[in-house]
N, C-alpha and C positions, 0 to 999 in steps of 0.2 A: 228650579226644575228638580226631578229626580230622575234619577239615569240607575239602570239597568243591564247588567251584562246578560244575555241571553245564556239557553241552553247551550251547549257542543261541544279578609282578614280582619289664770288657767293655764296655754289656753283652751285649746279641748283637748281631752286625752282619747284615742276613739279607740276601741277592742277588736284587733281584727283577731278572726278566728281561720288560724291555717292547719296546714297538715303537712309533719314534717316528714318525709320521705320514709322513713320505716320505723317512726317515732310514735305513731297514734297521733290525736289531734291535739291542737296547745293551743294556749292562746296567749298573745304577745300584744304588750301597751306601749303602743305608739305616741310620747308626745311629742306636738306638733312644733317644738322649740330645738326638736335632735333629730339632726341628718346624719348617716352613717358619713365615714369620713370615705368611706371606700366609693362614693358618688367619683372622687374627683381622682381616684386612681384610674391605674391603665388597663384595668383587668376584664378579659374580654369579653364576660356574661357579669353585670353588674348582683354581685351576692348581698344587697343589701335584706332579702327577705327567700323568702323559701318557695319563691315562682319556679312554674316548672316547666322548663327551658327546651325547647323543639331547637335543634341544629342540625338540617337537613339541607335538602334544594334553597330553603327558604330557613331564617331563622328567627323564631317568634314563642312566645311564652303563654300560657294558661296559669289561671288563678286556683289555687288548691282548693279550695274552696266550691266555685264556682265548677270545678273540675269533678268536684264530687256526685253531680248529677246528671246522668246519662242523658237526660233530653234537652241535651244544652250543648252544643261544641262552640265555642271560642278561640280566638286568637288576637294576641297584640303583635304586629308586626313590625322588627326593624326596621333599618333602613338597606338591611345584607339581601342579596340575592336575585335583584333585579337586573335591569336591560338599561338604566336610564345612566346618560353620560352625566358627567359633574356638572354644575353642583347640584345634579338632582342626583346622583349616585347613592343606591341605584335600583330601591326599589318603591321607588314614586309612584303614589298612588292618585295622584289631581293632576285633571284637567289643565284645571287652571292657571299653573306657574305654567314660564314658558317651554317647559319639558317639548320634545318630540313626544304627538297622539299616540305613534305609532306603537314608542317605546312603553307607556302609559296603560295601555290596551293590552299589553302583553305582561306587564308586570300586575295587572287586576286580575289576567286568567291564574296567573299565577295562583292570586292567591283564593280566586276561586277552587282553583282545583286543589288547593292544602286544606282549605277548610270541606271542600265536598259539597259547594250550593249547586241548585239546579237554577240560582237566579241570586245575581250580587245587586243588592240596591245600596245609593246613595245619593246626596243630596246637595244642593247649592246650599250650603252654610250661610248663613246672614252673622251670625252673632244674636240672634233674635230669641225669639220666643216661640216660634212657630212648632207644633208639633204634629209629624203624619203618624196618622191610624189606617194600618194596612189587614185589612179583612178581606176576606175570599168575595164578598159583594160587592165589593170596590174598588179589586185590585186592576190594574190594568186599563180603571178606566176614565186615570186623569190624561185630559190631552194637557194643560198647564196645572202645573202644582207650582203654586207660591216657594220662594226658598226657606229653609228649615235647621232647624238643628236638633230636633230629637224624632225617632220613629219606634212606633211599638207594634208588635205584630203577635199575632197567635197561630199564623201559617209555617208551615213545616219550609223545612228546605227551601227556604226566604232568607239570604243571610244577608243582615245589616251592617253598614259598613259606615264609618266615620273615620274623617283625615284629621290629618293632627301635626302641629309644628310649634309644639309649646302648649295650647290650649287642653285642657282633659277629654280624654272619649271616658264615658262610665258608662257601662253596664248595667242595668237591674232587671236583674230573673225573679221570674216565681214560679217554681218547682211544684205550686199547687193548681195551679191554674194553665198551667204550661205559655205563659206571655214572656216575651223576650223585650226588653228598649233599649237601645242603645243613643247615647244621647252625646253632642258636642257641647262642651261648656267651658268659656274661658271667661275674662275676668268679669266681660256683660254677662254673660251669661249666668253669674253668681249673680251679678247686681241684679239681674230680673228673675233670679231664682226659678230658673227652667228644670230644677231637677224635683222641685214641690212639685212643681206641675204637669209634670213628668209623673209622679207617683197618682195626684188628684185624678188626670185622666186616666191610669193604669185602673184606679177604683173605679171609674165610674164607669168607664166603657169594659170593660172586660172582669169588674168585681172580685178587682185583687183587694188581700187584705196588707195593708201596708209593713205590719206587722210582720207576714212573714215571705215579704220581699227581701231577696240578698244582691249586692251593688260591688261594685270595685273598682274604685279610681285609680288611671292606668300613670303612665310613665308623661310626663307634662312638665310645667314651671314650677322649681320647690321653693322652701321659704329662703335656700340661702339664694334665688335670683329675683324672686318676682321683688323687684322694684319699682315702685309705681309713685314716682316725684310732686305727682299732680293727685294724690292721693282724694284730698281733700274737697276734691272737686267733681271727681267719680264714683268712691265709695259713700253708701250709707253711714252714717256714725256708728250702730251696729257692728261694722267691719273692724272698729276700732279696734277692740280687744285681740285681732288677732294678726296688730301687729307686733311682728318678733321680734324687730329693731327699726330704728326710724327708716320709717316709707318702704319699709320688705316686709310684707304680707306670706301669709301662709293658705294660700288657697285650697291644699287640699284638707286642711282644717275647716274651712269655710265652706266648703262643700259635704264634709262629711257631716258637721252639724244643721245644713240644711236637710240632706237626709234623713239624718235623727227627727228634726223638726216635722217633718212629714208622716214620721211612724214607724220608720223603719228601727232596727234592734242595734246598736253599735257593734255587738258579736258578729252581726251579718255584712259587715260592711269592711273589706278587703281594701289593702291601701299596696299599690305596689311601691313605694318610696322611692322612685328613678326619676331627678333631675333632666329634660331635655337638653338644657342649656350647659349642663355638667357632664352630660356624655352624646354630645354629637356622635361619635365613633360607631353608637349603637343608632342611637335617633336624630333626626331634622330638628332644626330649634331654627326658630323666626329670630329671635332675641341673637342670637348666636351667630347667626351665618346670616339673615339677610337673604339672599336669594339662593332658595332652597327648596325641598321639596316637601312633599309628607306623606308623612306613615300612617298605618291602617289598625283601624281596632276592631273588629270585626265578631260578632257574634250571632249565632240561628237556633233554630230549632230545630232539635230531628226529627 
């Protein structure tokens, strides 16, 4: 289904391109074999990169980058500022754990009202491949929408919304076409490569150029947890290369080169480097905690 808040958040080396605070713009090479060691400190805004950290009612960060163009507002949202009791504590954004609705409903206006939608969508996550295209001539008028994990929209004040407890929310804007997607992608999600396809319909339905699409994979599973024992039986051989030590994978390696793959610029592609599993404090981790909640990645159009 998709729900609705009504009116009333090698092995590959990738180029992310940021802007440091009063510095002009740099560009800093990430590879995918070095985690900051400060993931696993106690510090209370993780500084592994140069995100730009909102700590208000709510506390949540924008990608400098992605920050740079007015017809775009984003947010990655902790897990600080909510209503929901342990261990959803405490700002749970799913249904689906057994959160109180009530508490759930009030931590989403929330962060409607930080991002400023006139309408929060999101979606029953499968893990799948499924992707909604949300146009003015067909918004409003599923009575069943199959479950999903990526949506792209070219309507204003529509803001997208993906849960997250480990798995990636990414981002891909196009500042020439004014299309937003925001897409859930965990470790199926790489194996069926939802984020190509994620860009193929960006082109066809809306005649983006892939080229100069820009993306940013948020705060998720890094290579020092994703271990995956049964490796060999889930991933492609493809995957190979980008394991970092036996059976730890580097997913947001393998997502960024799927991107590349698709056409996008590796300059354009924003890597926030935040472990879930390495800093519960800040985010929900499945891997981690087990019964938990999750957090919001959130992006619209103006």
């Amino acid at each position: 289904m998709i729900y609705l808040i009504p009116p009333g958040g090698n092995i590959f080396s990738v180029m992310v391109r940021i802007r440091m605070h009063d510095q002009g713009p740099k560009k800093n090479s990430l590879q995918t074999s070095h985690f900051p060691t400060s993931f696993l400190s106690e510090n209370p805004i993780p500084d592994s990169s140069d995100l730009l950290w909102t700590q208000e009612d709510l506390t949540y960060f924008r990608y400098p980058n992605l920050s740079l163009h007015p017809g775009l507002v984003h947010g990655v949202f902790t897990r600080r500022g909510g209503v929901s009791d342990p261990p959803y504590d405490s700002l749970n954004s799913a249904y689906t754990v057994a959160d109180r609705p009530a508490n759930v409903t009030a931590n989403l206006n929330k962060i409607k009202k930080a991002i400023g939608a006139e309408q929060l969508m999101f979606m029953t996550q499968a893990h799948g491949e499924n992707i909604l295209v949300l146009r003015q001539d067909n918004f409003g008028s599923h009575s069943e929408v199959p479950p999903a994990d990526a949506m792209i929209t070219d309507m204003p004040r529509i803001a997208l919304m993906v849960k997250q407890a480990d798995c990636q929310g990414i981002i891909i804007f196009d500042p020439e076409k004014e299309v937003v997607a925001n897409v859930h992608c965990g470790w199926r999600g790489n194996v069926q490569n939802i984020l190509g396809n994620v860009v193929v319909r960006m082109k066809r339905d809306f005649d983006c150029r892939p080229s100069g699409l820009l993306a940013a994979v948020g705060p998720s599973l890094g290579p020092c947890c994703a271990e995956f024992l049964s490796h060999e039986n889930i991933f492609p051989r493809h995957f190979d290369p980008f394991m970092v030590r036996e059976n730890y994978f580097d997913l947001w390696a393998i997502s960024c080169w799927q991107l590349v793959s698709a056409g996008l610029k590796r300059e354009n592609i924003e890597l926030s480097g935040i472990c879930t599993r390495c800093r519960t404090d800040m985010f929900y981790s499945y891997r981690a905690e087990g019964v938990t909640g999750r957090f919001a990645t959130v992006a619209m159009l103006r």
